[in-house]
N, CA, C and O atoms as a GROMACS GRO file, in nm:
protein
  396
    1UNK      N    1   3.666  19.518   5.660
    1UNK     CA    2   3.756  19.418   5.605
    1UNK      C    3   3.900  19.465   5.623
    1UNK      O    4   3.930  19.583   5.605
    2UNK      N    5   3.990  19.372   5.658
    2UNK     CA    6   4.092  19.413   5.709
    2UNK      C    7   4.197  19.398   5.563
    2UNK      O    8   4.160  19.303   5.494
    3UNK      N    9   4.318  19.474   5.505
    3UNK     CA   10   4.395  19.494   5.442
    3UNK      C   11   4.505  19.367   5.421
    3UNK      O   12   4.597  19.346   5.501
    4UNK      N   13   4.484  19.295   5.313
    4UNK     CA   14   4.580  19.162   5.364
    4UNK      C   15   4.719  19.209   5.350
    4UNK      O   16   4.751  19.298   5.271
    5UNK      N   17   4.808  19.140   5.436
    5UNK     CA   18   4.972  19.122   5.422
    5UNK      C   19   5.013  19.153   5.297
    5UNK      O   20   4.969  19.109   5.191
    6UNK      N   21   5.141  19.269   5.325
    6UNK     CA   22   5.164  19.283   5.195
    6UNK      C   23   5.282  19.125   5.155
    6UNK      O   24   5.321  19.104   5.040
    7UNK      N   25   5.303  19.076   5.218
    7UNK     CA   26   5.414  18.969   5.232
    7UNK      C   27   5.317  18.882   5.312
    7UNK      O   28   5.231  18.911   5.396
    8UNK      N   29   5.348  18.794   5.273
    8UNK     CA   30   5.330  18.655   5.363
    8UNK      C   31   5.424  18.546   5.320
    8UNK      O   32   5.440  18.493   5.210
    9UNK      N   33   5.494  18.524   5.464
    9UNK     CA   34   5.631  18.398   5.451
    9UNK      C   35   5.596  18.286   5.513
    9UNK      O   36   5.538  18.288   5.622
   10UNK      N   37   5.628  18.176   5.446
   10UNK     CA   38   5.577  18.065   5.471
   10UNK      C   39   5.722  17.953   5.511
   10UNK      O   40   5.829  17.951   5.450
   11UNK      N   41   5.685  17.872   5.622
   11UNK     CA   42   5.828  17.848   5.672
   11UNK      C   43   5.842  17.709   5.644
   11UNK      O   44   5.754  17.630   5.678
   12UNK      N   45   5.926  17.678   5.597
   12UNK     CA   46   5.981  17.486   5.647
   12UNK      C   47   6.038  17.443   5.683
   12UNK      O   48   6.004  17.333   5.724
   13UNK      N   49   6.148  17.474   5.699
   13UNK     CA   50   6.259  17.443   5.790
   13UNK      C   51   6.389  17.451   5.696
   13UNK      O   52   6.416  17.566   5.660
   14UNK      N   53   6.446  17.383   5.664
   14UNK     CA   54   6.552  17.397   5.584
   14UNK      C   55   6.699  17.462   5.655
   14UNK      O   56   6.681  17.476   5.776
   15UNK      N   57   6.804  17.494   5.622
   15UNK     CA   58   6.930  17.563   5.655
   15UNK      C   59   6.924  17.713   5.727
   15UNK      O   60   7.011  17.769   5.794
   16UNK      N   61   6.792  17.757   5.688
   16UNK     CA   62   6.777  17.897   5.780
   16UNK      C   63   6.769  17.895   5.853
   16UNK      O   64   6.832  17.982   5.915
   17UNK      N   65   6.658  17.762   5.960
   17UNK     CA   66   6.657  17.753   6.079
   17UNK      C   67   6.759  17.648   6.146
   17UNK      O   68   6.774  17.613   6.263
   18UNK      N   69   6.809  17.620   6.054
   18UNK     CA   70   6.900  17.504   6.137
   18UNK      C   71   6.994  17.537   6.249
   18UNK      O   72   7.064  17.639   6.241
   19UNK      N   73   7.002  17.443   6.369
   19UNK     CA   74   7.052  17.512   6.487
   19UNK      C   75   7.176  17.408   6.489
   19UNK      O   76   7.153  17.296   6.534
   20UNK      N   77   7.306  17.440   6.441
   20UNK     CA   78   7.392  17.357   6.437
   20UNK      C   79   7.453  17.288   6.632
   20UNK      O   80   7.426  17.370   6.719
   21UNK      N   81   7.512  17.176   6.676
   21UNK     CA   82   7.537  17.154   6.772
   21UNK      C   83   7.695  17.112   6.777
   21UNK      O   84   7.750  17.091   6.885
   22UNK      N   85   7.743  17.105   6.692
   22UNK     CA   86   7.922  17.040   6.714
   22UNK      C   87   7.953  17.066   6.554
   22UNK      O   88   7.870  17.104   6.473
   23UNK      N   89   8.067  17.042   6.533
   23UNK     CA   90   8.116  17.026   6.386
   23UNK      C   91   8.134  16.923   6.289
   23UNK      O   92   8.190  16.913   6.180
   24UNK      N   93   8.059  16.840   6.377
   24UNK     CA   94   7.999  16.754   6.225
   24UNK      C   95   7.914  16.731   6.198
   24UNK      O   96   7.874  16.625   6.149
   25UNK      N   97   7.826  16.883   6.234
   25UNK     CA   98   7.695  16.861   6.170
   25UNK      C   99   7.567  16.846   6.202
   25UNK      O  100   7.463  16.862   6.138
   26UNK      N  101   7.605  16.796   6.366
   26UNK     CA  102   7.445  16.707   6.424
   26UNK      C  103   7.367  16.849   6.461
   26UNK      O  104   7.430  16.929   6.529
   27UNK      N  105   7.235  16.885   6.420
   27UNK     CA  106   7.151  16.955   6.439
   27UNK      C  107   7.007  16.932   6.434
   27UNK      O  108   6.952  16.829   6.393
   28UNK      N  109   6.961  17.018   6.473
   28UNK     CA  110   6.786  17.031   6.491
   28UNK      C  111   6.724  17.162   6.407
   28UNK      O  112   6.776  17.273   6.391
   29UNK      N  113   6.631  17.127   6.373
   29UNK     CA  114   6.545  17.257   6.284
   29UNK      C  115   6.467  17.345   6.393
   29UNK      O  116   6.358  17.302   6.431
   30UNK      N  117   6.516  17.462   6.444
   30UNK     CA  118   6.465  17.594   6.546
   30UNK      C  119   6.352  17.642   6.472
   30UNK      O  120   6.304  17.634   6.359
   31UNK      N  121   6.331  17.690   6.578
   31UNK     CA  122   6.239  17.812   6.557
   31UNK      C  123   6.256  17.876   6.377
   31UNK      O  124   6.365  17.882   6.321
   32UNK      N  125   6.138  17.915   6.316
   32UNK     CA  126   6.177  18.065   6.192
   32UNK      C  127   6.270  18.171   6.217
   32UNK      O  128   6.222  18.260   6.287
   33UNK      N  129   6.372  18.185   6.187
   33UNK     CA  130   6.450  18.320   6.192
   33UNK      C  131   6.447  18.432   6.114
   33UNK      O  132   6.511  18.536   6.132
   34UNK      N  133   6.331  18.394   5.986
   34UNK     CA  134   6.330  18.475   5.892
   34UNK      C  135   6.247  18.645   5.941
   34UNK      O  136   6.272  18.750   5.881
   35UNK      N  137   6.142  18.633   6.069
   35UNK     CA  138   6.093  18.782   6.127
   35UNK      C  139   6.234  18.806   6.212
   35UNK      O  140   6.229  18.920   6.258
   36UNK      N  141   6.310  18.764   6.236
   36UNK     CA  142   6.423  18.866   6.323
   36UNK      C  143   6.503  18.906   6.188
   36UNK      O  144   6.559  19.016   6.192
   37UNK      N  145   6.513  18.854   6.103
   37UNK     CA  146   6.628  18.847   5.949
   37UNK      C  147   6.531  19.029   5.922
   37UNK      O  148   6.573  19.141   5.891
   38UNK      N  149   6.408  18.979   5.949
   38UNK     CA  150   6.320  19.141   5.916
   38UNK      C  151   6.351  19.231   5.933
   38UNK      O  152   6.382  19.318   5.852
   39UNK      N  153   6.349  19.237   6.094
   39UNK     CA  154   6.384  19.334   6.144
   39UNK      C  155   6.500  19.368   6.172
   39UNK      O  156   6.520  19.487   6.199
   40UNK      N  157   6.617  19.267   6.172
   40UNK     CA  158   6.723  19.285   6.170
   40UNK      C  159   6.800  19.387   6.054
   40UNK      O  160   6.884  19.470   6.086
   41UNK      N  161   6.753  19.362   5.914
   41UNK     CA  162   6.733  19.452   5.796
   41UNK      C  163   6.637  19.577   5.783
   41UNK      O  164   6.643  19.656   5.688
   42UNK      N  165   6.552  19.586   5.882
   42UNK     CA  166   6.508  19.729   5.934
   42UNK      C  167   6.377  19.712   5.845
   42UNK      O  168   6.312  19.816   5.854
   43UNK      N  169   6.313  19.615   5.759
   43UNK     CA  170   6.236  19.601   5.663
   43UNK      C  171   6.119  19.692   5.748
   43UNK      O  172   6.120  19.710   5.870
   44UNK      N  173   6.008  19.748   5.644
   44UNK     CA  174   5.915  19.831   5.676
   44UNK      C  175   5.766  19.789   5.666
   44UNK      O  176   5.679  19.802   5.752
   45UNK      N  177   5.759  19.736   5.541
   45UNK     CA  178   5.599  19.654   5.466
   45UNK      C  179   5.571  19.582   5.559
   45UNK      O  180   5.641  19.555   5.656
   46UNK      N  181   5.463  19.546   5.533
   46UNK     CA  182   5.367  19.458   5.666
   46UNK      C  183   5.400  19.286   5.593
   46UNK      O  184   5.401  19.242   5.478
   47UNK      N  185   5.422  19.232   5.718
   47UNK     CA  186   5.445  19.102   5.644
   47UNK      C  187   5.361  18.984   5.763
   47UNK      O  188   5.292  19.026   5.855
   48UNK      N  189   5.380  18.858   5.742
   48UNK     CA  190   5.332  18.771   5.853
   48UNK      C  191   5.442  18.644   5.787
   48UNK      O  192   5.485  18.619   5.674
   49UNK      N  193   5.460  18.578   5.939
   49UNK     CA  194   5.562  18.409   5.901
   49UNK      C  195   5.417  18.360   5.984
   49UNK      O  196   5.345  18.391   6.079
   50UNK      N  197   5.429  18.262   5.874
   50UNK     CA  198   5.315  18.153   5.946
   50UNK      C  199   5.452  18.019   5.941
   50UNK      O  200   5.528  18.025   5.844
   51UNK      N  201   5.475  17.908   6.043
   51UNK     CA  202   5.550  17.818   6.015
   51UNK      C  203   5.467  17.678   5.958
   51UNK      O  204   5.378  17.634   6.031
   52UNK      N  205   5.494  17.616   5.844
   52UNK     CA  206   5.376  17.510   5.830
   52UNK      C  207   5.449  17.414   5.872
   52UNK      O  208   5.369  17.321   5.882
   53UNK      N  209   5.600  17.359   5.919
   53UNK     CA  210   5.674  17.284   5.962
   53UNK      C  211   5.797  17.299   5.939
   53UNK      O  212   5.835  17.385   5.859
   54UNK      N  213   5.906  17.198   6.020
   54UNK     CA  214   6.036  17.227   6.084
   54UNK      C  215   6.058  17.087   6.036
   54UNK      O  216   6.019  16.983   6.088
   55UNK      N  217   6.120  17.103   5.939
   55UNK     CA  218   6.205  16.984   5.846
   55UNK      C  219   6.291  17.011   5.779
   55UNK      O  220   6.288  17.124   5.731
   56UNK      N  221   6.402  16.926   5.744
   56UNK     CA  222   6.497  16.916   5.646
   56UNK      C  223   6.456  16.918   5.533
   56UNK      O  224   6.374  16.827   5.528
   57UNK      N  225   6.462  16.972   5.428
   57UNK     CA  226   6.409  16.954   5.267
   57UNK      C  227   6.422  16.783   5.229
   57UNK      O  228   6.342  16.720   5.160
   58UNK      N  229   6.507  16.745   5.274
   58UNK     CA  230   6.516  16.584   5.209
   58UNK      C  231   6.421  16.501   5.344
   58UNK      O  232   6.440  16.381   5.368
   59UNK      N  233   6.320  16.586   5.422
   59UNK     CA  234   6.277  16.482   5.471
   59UNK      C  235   6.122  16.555   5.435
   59UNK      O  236   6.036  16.580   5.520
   60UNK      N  237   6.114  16.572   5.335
   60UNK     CA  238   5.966  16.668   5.319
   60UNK      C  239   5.923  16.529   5.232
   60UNK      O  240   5.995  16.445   5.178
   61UNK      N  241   5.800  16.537   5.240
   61UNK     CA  242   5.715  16.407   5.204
   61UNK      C  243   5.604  16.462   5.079
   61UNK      O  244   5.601  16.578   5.039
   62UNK      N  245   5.558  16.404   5.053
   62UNK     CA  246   5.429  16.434   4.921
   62UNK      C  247   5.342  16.504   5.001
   62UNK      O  248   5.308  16.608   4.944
   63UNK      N  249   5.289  16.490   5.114
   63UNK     CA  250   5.166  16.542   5.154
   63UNK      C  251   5.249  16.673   5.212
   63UNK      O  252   5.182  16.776   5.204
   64UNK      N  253   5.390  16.692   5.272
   64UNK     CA  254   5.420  16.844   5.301
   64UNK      C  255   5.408  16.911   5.164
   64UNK      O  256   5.372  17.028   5.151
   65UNK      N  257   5.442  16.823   5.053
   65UNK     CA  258   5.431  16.920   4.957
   65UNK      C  259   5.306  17.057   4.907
   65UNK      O  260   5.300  17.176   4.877
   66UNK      N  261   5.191  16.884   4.930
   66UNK     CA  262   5.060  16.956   4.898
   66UNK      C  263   5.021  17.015   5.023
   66UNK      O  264   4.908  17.046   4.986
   67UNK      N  265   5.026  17.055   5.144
   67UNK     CA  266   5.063  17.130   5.213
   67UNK      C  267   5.107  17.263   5.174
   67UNK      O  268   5.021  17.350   5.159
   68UNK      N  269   5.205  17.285   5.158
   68UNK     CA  270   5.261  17.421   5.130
   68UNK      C  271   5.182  17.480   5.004
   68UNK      O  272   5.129  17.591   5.005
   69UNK      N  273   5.181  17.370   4.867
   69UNK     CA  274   5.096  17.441   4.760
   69UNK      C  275   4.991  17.498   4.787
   69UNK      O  276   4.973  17.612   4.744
   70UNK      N  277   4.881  17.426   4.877
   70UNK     CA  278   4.761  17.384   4.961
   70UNK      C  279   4.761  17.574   4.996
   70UNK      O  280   4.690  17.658   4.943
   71UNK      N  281   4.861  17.591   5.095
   71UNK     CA  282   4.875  17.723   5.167
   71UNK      C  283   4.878  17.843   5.089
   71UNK      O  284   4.806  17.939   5.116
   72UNK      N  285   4.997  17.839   4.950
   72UNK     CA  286   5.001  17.906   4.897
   72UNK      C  287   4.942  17.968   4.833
   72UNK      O  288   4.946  18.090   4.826
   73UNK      N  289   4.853  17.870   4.754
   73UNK     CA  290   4.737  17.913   4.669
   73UNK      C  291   4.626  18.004   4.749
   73UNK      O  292   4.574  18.110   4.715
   74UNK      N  293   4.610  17.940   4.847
   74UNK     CA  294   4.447  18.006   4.922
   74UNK      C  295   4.534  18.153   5.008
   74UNK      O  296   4.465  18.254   5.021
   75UNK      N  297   4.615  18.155   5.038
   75UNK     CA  298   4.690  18.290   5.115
   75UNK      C  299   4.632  18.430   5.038
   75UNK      O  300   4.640  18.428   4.915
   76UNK      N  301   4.595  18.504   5.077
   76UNK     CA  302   4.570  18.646   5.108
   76UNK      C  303   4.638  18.732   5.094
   76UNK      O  304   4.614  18.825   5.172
   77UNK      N  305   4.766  18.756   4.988
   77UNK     CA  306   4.861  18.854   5.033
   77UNK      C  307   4.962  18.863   4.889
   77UNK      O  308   5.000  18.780   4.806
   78UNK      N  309   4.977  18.970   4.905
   78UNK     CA  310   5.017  19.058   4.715
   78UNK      C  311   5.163  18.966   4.724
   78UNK      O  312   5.227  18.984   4.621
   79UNK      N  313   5.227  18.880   4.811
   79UNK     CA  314   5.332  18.812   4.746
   79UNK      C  315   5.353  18.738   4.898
   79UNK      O  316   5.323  18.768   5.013
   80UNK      N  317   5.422  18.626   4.831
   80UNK     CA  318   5.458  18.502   4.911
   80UNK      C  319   5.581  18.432   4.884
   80UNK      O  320   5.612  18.398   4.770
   81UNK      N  321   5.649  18.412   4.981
   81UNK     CA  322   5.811  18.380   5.061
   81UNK      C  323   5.756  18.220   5.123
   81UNK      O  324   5.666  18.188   5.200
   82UNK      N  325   5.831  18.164   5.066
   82UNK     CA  326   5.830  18.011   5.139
   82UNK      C  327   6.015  17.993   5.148
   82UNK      O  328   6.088  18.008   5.050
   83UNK      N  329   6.040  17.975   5.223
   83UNK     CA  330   6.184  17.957   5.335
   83UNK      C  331   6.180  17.766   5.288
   83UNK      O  332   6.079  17.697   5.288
   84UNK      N  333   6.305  17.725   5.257
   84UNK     CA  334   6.331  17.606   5.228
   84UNK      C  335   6.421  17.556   5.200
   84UNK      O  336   6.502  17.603   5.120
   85UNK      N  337   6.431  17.452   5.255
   85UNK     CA  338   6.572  17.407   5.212
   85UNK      C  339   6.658  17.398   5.080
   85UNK      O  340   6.604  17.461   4.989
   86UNK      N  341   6.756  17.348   5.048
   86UNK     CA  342   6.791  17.367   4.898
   86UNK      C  343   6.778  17.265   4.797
   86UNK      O  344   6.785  17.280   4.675
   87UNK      N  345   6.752  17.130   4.880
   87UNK     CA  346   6.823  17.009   4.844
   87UNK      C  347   6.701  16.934   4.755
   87UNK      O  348   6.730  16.844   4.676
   88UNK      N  349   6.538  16.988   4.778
   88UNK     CA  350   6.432  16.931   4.711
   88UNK      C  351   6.367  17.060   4.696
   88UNK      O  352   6.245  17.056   4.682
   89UNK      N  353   6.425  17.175   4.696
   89UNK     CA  354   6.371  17.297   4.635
   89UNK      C  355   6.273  17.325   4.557
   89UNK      O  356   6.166  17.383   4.575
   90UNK      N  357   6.356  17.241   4.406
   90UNK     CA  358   6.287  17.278   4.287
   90UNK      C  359   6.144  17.158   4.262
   90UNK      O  360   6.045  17.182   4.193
   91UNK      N  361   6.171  17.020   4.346
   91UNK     CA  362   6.032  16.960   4.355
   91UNK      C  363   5.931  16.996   4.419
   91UNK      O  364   5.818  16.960   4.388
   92UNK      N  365   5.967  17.100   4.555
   92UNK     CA  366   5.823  17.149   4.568
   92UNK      C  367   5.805  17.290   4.499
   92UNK      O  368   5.696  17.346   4.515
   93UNK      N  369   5.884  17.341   4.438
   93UNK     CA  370   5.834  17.434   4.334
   93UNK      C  371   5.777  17.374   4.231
   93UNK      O  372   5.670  17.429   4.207
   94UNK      N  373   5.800  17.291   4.163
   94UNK     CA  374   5.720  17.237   4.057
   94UNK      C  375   5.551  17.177   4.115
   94UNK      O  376   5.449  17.184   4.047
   95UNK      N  377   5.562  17.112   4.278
   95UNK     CA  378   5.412  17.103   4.267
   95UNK      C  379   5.265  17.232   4.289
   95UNK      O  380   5.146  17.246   4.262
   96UNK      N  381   5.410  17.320   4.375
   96UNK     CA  382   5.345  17.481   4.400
   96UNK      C  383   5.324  17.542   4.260
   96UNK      O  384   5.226  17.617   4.258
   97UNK      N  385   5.392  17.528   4.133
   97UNK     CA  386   5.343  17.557   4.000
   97UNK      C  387   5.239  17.496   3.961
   97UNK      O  388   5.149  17.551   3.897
   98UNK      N  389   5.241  17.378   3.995
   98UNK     CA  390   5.069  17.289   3.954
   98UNK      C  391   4.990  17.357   4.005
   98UNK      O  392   4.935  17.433   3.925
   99UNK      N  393   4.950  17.367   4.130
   99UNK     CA  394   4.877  17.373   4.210
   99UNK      C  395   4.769  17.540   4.177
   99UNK      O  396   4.678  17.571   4.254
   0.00000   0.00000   0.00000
């Protein structure tokens, strides 16, 4: 049996990945940046980014919600990082508290 993640980060898109294109704003949600943010900080613990999707927080829907709770709950790993935007934050924390 293999040793689960001491970390597991869970991605959505939000302002971390956002890939800005001009200055007013117009962008697209990239790639996770949060494993280069890792190693960039030299971090050591074993971790994993799984991405569950590349959205804006104000375009996350009921079913991304239960999604992410969905993930969180059943995950494998002594602590969990979900990456998100700011703007509907605390509503999918409240359904990840249900859940």
């Amino acid at each position: 049996m293999t040793e689960p993640e001491a970390v597991q980060v869970f991605t959505t898109g939000g302002t971390i990945d956002k890939e800005y294109f001009d200055a007013k704003s117009a962008y697209e949600i990239g790639e996770p940046q949060i494993g280069g943010l890792f190693v960039e900080a030299g971090v050591t613990f074993p971790y994993a980014v799984e991405a569950l999707m590349r959205k804006d927080s104000l375009e996350l829907t009921d079913a991304d919600r239960a999604l992410i709770a969905e993930r969180v709950v059943a995950v494998d790993a002594r602590c969990v990082i979900v990456t998100h935007g700011t703007d509907t934050m605390a509503e999918t924390a409240r359904v990840v508290a249900r859940a």
